[in-house]
TIMARZA-144058 format. One record per residue (C-alpha): residue in one letter; x, y, z. Coordinates in steps of 0.5 Angstrom, whole numbers, padded with zeros to 4 digits, always signed. Example, Ala and Ser with C-alpha at 12.3 -4.5 7.8 and 13.67 -1.06 7.14 Angstrom:
BEGIN
A+0025-0009+0016
S+0027-0002+0014
This chain:
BEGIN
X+0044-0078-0025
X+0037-0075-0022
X+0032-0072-0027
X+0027-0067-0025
X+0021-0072-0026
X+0024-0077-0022
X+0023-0072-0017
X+0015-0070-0016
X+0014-0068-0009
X+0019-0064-0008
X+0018-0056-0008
X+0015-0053-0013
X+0019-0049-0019
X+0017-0042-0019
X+0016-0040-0026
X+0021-0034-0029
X+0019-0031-0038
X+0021-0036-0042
X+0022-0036-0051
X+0016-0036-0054
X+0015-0043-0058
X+0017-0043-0066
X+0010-0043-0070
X+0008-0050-0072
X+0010-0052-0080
X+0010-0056-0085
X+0006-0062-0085
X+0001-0058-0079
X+0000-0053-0081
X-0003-0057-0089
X-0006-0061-0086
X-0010-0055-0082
X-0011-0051-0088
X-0014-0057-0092
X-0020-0058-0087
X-0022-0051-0088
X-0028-0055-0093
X-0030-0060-0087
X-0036-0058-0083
X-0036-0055-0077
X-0040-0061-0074
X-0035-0066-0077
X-0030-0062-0075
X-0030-0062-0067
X-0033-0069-0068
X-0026-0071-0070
X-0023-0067-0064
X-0026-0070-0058
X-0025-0077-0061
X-0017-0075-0063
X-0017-0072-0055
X-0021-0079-0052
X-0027-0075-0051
X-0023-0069-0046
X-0023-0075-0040
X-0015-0072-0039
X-0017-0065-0038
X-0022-0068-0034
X-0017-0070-0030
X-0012-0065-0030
X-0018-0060-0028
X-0020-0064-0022
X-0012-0065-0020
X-0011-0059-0021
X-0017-0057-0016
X-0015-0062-0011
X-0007-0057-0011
X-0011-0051-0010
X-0015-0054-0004
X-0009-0057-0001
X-0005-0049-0001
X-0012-0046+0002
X-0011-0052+0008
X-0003-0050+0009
X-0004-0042+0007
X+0004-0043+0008
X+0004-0044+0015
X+0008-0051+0015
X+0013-0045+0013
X+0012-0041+0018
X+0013-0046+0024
X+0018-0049+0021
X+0022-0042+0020
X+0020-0042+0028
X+0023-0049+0029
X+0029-0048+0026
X+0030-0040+0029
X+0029-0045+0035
X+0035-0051+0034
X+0040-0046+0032
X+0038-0041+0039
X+0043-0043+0045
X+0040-0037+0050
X+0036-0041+0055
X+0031-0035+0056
X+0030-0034+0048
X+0030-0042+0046
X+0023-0041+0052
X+0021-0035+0047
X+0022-0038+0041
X+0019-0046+0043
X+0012-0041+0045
X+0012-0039+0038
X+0012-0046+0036
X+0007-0049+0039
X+0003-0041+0038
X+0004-0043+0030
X+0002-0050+0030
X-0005-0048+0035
X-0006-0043+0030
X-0005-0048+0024
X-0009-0053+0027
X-0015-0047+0028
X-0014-0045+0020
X-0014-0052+0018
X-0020-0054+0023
X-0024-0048+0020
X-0022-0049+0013
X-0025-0056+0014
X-0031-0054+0017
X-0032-0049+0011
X-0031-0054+0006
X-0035-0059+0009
X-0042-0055+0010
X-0040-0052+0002
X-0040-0060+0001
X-0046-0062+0004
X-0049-0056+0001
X-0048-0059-0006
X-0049-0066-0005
X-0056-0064-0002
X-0058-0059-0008
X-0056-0065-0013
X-0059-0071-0009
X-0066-0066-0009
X-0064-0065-0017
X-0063-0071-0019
X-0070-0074-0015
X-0074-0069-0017
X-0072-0068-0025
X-0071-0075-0027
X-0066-0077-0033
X-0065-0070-0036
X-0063-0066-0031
X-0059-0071-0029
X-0056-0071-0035
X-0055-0064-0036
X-0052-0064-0028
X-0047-0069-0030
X-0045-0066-0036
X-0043-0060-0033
X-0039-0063-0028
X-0035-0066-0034
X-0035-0059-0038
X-0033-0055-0032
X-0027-0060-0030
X-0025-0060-0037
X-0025-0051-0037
X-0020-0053-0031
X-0017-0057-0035
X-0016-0053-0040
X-0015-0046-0038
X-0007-0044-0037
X-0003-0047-0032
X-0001-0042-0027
X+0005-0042-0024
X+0004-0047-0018
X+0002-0052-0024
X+0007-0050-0029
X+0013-0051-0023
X+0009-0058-0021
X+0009-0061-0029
X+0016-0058-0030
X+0020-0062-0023
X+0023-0058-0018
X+0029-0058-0014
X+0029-0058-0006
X+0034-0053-0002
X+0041-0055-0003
X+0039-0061-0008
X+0041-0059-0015
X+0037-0063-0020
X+0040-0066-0027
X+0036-0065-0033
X+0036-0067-0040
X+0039-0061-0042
X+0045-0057-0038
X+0042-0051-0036
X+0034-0051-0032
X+0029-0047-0038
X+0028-0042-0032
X+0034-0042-0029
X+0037-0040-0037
X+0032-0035-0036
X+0034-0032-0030
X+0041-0032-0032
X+0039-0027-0038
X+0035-0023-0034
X+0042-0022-0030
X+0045-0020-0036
X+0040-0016-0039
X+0040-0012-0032
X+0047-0011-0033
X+0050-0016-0028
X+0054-0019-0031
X+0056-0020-0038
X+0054-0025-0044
X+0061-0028-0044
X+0060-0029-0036
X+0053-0033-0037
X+0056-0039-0037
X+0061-0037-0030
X+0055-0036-0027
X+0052-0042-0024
X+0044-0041-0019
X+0046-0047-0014
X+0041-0051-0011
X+0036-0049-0017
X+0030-0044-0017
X+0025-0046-0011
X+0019-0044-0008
X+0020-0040-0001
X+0014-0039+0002
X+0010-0033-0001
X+0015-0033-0007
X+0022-0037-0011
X+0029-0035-0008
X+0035-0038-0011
X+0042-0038-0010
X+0046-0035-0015
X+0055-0035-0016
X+0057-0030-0020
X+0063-0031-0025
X+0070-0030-0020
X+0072-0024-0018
X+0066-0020-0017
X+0063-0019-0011
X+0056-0020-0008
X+0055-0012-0006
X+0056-0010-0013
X+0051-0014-0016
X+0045-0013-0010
X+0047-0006-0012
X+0043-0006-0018
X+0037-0009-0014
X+0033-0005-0018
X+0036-0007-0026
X+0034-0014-0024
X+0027-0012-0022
X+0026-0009-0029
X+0029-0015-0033
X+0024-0020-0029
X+0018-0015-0030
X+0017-0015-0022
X+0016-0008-0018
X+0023-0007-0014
X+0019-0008-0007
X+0018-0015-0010
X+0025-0017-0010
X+0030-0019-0004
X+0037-0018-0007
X+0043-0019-0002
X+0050-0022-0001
X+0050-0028+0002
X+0052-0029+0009
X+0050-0035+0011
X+0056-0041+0013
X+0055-0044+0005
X+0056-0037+0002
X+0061-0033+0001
X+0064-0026-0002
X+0061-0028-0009
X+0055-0031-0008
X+0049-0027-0006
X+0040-0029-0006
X+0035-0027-0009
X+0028-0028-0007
X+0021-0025-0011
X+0015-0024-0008
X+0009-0027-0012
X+0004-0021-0009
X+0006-0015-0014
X+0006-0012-0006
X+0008-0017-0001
X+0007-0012+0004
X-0001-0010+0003
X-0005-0013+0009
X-0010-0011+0014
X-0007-0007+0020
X-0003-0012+0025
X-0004-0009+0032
X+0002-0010+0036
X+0001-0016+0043
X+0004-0010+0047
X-0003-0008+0047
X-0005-0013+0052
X+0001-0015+0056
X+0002-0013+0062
X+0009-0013+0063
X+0015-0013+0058
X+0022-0016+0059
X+0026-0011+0054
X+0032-0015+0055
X+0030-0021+0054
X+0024-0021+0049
X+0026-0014+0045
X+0023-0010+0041
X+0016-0014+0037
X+0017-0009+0031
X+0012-0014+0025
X+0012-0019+0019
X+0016-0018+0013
X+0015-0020+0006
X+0015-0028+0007
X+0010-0026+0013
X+0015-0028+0019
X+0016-0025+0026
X+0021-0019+0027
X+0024-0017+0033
X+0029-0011+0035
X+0034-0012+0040
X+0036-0005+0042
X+0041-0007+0047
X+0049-0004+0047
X+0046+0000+0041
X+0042+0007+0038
X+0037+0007+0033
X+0036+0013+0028
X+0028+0013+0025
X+0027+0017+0018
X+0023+0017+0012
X+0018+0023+0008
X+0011+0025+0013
X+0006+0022+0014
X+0009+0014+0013
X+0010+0011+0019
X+0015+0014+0023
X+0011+0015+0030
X+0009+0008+0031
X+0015+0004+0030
X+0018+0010+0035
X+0012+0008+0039
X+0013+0000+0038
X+0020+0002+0041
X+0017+0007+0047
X+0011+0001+0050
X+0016-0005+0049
X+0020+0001+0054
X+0014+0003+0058
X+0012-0004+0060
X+0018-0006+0063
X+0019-0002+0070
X+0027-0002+0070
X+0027+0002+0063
X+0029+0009+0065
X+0025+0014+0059
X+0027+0021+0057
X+0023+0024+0052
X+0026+0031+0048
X+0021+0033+0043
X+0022+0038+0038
X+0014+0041+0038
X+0009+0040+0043
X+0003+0035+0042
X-0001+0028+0043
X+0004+0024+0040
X+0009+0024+0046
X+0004+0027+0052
X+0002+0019+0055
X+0010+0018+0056
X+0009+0024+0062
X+0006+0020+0065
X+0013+0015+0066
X+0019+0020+0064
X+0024+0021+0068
X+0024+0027+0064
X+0021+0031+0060
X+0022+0037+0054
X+0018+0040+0049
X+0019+0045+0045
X+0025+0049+0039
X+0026+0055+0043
X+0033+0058+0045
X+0030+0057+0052
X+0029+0050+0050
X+0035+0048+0047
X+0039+0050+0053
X+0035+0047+0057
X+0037+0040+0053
X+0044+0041+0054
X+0044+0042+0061
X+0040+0036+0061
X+0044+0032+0057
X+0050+0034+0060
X+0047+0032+0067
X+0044+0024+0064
X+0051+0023+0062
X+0055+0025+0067
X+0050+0021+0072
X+0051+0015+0066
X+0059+0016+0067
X+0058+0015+0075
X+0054+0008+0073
X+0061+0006+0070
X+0065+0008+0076
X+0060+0004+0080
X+0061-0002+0075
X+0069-0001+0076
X+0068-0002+0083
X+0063-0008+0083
X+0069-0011+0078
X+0074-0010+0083
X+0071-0013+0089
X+0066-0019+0085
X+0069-0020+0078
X+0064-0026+0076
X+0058-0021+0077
X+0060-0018+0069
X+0064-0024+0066
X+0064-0019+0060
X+0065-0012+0063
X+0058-0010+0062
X+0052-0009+0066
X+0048-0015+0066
X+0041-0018+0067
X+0042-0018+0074
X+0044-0012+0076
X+0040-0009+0071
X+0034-0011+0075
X+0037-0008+0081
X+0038+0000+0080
X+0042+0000+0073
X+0037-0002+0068
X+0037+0002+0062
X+0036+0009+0060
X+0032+0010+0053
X+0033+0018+0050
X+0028+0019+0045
X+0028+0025+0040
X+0023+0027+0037
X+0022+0032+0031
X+0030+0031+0030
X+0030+0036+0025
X+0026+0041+0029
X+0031+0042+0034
X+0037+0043+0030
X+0034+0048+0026
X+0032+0052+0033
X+0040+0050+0035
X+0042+0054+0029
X+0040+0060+0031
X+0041+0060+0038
X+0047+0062+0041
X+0051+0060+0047
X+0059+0059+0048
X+0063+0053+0047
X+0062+0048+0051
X+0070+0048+0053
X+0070+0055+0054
X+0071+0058+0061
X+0074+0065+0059
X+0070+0072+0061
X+0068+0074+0054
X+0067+0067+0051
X+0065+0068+0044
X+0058+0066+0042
X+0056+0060+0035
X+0051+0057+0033
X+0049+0051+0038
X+0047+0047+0032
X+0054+0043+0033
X+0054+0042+0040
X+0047+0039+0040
X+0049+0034+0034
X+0057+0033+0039
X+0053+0032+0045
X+0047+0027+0042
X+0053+0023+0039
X+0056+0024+0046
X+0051+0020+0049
X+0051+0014+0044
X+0058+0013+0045
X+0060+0015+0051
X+0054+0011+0055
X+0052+0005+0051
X+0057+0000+0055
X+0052+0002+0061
X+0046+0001+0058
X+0045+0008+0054
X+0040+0008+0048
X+0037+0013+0044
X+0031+0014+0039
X+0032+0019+0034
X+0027+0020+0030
X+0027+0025+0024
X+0022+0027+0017
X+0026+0031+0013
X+0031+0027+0011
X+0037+0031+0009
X+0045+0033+0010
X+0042+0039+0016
X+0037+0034+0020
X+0041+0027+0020
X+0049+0029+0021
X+0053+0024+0019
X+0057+0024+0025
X+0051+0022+0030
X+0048+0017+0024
X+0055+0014+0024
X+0054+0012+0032
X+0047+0010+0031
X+0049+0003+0029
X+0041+0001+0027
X+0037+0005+0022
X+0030+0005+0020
X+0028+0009+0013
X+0021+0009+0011
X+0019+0012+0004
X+0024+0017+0001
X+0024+0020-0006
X+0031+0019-0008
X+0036+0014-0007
X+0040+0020-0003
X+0035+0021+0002
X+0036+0013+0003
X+0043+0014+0003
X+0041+0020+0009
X+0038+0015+0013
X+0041+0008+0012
X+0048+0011+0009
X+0051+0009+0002
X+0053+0002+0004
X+0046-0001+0006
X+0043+0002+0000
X+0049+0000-0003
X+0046-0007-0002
X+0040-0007-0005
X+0036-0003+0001
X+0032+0002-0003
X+0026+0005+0001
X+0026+0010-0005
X+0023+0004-0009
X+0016+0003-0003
X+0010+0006-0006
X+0006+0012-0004
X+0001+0007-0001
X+0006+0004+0004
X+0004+0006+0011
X+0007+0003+0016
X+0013-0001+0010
X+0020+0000+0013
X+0027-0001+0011
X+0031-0003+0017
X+0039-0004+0017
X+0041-0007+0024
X+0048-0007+0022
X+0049-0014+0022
X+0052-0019+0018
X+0045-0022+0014
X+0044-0015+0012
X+0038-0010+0011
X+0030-0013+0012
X+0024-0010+0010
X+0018-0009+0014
X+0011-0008+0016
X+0010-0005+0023
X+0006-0007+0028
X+0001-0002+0029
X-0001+0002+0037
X-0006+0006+0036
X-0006+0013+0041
X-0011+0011+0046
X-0008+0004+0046
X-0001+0007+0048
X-0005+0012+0053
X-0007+0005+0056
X+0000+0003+0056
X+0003+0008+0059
X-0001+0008+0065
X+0001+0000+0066
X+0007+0003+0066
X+0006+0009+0071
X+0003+0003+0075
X+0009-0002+0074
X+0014+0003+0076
X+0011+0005+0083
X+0010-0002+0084
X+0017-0003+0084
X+0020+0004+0086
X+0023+0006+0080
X+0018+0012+0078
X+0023+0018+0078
X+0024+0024+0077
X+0019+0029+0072
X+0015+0023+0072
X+0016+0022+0080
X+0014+0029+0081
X+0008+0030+0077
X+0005+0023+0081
X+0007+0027+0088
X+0002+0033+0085
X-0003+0028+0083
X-0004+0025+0089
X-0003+0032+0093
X-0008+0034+0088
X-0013+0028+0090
X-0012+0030+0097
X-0015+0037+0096
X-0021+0035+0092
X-0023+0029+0098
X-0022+0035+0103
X-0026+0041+0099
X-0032+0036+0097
X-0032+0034+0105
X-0033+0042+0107
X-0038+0042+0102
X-0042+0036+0104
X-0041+0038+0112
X-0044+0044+0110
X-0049+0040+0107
X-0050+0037+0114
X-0051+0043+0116
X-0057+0046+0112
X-0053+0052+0109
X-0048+0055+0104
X-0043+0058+0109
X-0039+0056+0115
X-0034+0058+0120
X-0027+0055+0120
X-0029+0051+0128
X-0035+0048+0124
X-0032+0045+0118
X-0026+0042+0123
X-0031+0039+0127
X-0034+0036+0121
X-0028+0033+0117
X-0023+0031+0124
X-0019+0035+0123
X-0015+0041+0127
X-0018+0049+0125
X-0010+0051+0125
X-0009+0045+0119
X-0016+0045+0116
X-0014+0053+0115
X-0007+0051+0112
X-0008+0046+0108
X-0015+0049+0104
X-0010+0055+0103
X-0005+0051+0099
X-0010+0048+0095
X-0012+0054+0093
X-0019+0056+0097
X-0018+0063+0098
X-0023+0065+0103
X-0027+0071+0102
X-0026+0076+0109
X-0033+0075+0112
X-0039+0071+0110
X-0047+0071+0112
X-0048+0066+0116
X-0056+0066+0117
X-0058+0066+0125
X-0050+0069+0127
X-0050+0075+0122
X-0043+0076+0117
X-0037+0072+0120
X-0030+0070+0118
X-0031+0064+0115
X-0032+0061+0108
X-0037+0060+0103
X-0039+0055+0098
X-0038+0059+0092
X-0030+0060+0094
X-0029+0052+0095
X-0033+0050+0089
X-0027+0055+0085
X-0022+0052+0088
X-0025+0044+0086
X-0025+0046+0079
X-0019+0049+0079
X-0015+0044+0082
């Protein structure tokens, strides 16, 4: 049999609230109450002989700041690289284990600067101290020596003596590794009973059920806070106890932001088991802005390194793969919704085989970079607007249905091309890579479609009767996430008024991801994230007012909900994103579309600029502000016929006749007429 103290290195114990000790009686407290008529002076004499001068505190003091300095010199990275090393031996796909070896060694190089700076720190810190006290010593002889020294005992003793914090308290107590469950004298660890009573007094489970429950593997430290495995008494399931996430976060004295409640899904669990993880930070989401490596790539593989989206609360790497899925983005204003959309769009922007389309209830800056890439592109909640959407949509799915025609016929002829009957990696690369429909101010279209009319879809009668284009808006949004997804269709919804009338259950219900930020009730999460999510523990009604950027995100996997803060991408940032995309996309001929048309008005438009600022400087060379049209063609090089033609379609609109010194009022053009054209154009 193992006991806690035969177990010194391992992890450190987390403290939980334990009862208070019974007051001292009996022969102490006599023995107290009769010193009363001792002096003072004879009093403490006493009590620094009995406690052997403090030297003990002295060097539990000292111990204790060696600990602290050894955490400052980890800083939780071993964590991280082994969570790195770990996502590495349990990947089998060639191309992430590649990914996922680069963040390893990024994490270790990482740790190796941390600690090399540290170290440097330290050591000037040092030098600096010994300096001052060899200056000190050689200078004030005996008794300042005296009294240095004498504060480098008291010092050690006020660490000594302060209380324990929680990493000591755990070392003095004995810790259990992960997946070893550690025997003490008495049957139950003080801090696993603790946590059973806070299980009761949350109403998980019952006072008879205490001794069914068992916390497997013991109470461990986990990066910046303690998990725990916890086996509730047979017959209830997991789900029913995360559900109550929130009567746990109060029976432990924690915020609920602090708690990561959920089933365990893991080969070992099974329906009755769930995890808890409580963050030591009363906020484990508060930091400084993360900007997002998007900013600086100079290209992206959508496919194969998917979305970087942030770190959650143990301060790990997230990545979303929104391949073969939608996504439905929600939560009150002001939180965050636009930059993770964002995080979405620059992945997609990078990546040259990623057709975008942008359907935006409202105009403005948020969105305009991507005109620049979009195949296509519409603003605005007007009744005009909205039926333009539906031609739109009506258009890309019938365009996404030939994609699989097309997949059918390569099956046919070369089956070992789509092993899975999907589009693969290969063929994405070669015409049929993904489509992303983003929709943005979700709730502002639906409300222009309640109140524009038009005839039902399926309606071909002469006198069709005219409905609400609300529900064929949300039918045809759902449309495209069903009917497209196997080709690499995708969409990005995103809405600020969480409610039944901006997120119909039937397109949440084919949007098989969903990201909720702040919301002030549990329905509006339920809105977003559906009734199971929050039923397992999600709770973005819980996020504090100051959570900018703090997501739940529900990918509708196994392992459960995860809360997140989002890397950041500021507006110009994303500006710069696009253009490499814009460049990206005609370096590969995939600029299509709006995008393809406004980039042929551009360039059409620079022509004009070159030729008009040629015509003035000819008219430069010739010493005067006017000229006839022979002259400004033997000037630039180029046919009178043409050089007419083309300056008209640049917009030069040229007077009926100009003074031309020395040749009297001709038919020509004037400067002033070729400067407003410039600036018009």
């Amino acid at each position: 049999m193992s006991t806690a103290s035969a177990h010194p290195h391992l992890t450190v114990l987390p403290p939980l609230p334990t009862a208070p000790p019974a007051p001292l009686e009996g022969v102490a407290v006599e023995k107290t109450t009769a010193a009363g008529n001792v002096p003072v002076w004879a009093r403490a004499a006493d009590h620094v002989r009995q406690h052997h001068g403090y030297a003990p505190l002295v060097g539990r003091g000292y111990a204790r700041l060696g600990r602290r300095w050894l955490a400052g010199l980890h800083d939780y990275h071993p964590h991280m690289i082994a969570t790195a090393e770990q996502a590495l031996a349990d990947c089998v796909d060639t191309d992430e284990q590649e990914e996922l070896r680069e963040a390893v060694e990024l994490r270790r190089a990482r740790y190796a600067r941390h600690r090399l700076v540290y170290k440097t720190k330290t050591g000037m810190w040092a030098t600096t101290a010994a300096t001052a006290a060899t200056a000190t010593t050689l200078s004030g002889g005996f008794w300042v020596s005296l009294a240095a020294g004498l504060g480098a005992y008291l010092y050690g003793i006020w660490h000594g003596a302060k209380a324990d914090t929680p990493a000591v308290r755990g070392a003095l107590e004995g810790a259990a590794a992960p997946g070893l469950e550690v025997v003490t004298s008495s049957a139950i660890h003080p801090q696993e009973d603790a946590l059973l009573a806070a299980l009761v007094d949350a109403d998980i489970i019952t006072e008879a059920q205490r001794a069914e429950t068992r916390i497997v593997g013991g109470i461990r430290q986990d990066g910046p806070g303690w998990a725990a495995r916890i086996e509730l008494p047979k017959g209830m399931p997991a789900v029913k106890a995360t559900s109550k996430a929130s009567n746990l976060a109060g029976a432990l004295r924690k915020k609920a932001a602090q708690l990561e409640f959920r089933p365990d899904t893991s080969e070992a669990g099974h329906e009755g088991m769930a995890t808890l993880w409580v963050a030591d930070s009363p906020n484990p989401h508060a930091g400084p802005k993360v900007y997002s490596e998007l900013i600086d790539a100079p290209r992206w593989h959508f496919w194969r390194d998917g979305i970087p989206l942030g770190m959650d609360a143990r301060q790990a790497r997230q990545i979303l793969r929104l391949i073969w899925s939608s996504i439905l983005v929600g939560g009150l204003q002001d939180y965050g919704k636009s930059y993770l959309a964002r995080l979405i769009a620059a992945a997609a922007a990078l990546d040259p085989t990623v057709r975008i389309i942008v359907i935006t209830g409202k105009t403005g800056p948020d969105w305009a970079p991507l005109k620049a890439i979009a195949h296509r592109w519409i603003a605005g909640a007007d009744p005009d607007t909205i039926r333009s959407i539906f031609s739109l949509m009506g258009d890309t799915i019938t365009e996404m249905q030939e994609r699989g025609t097309k997949l059918d016929r390569i099956f046919e002829q070369e089956p070992h091309r789509i092993p899975e009957g999907k589009i693969t990696p290969e063929l994405a690369e070669n015409g049929m890579g993904p489509v992303l429909l983003i929709v943005e101010e979700l709730q502002e279209l639906l409300d222009g479609a309640a109140v524009t009319k038009m005839a039902m879809p399926d309606d071909d009668s002469d006198n069709p009767r005219l409905v609400s284009a609300k529900g064929p808006l949300v039918d045809i949004f759902a449309r495209f996430n069903r009917m497209t997804r196997f080709v690499l269709g995708m969409g990005l919804y995103i809405t600020q008024r969480p409610d039944a009338d901006s997120v119909p259950t039937e397109l949440r219900e084919v949007c098989v991801k969903r990201a909720c930020f702040r919301t002030k009730s549990p329905e509006s999460s339920k809105m977003v994230l559906g009734d199971l999510a929050v039923a397992a523990g999600a709770a973005p009604h819980a996020l504090f007012e100051s959570s900018k950027g703090v997501f739940v995100l529900d990918e509708g996997a196994e392992d459960g909900y995860r809360t997140l803060r989002g890397d950041v991408i500021d507006l110009p940032d994303f500006v710069k994103i696009c253009e490499r995309g814009r460049q990206l996309r005609i370096d590969a001929g995939t600029l299509t579309g709006d995008a393809a048309a406004r980039e042929e008005r551009a360039q059409k438009a620079a022509q004009f600029r070159r030729l008009i600022t040629e015509c003035l400087g000819a008219m430069d060379q010739l010493g005067r502000d006017a000229a006839q049209l022979d002259e400004l063609a033997v000037r630039v090089g180029m046919p009178s016929e043409k050089l007419n033609d083309v300056l008209r379609s640049a917009g030069v609109i040229r007077p009926e006749k100009v003074d031309i010194p020395g040749k009297g009022r001709l038919r020509g053009y004037d400067r002033a007429c070729l400067e407003t054209a410039l600036k018009a154009l």
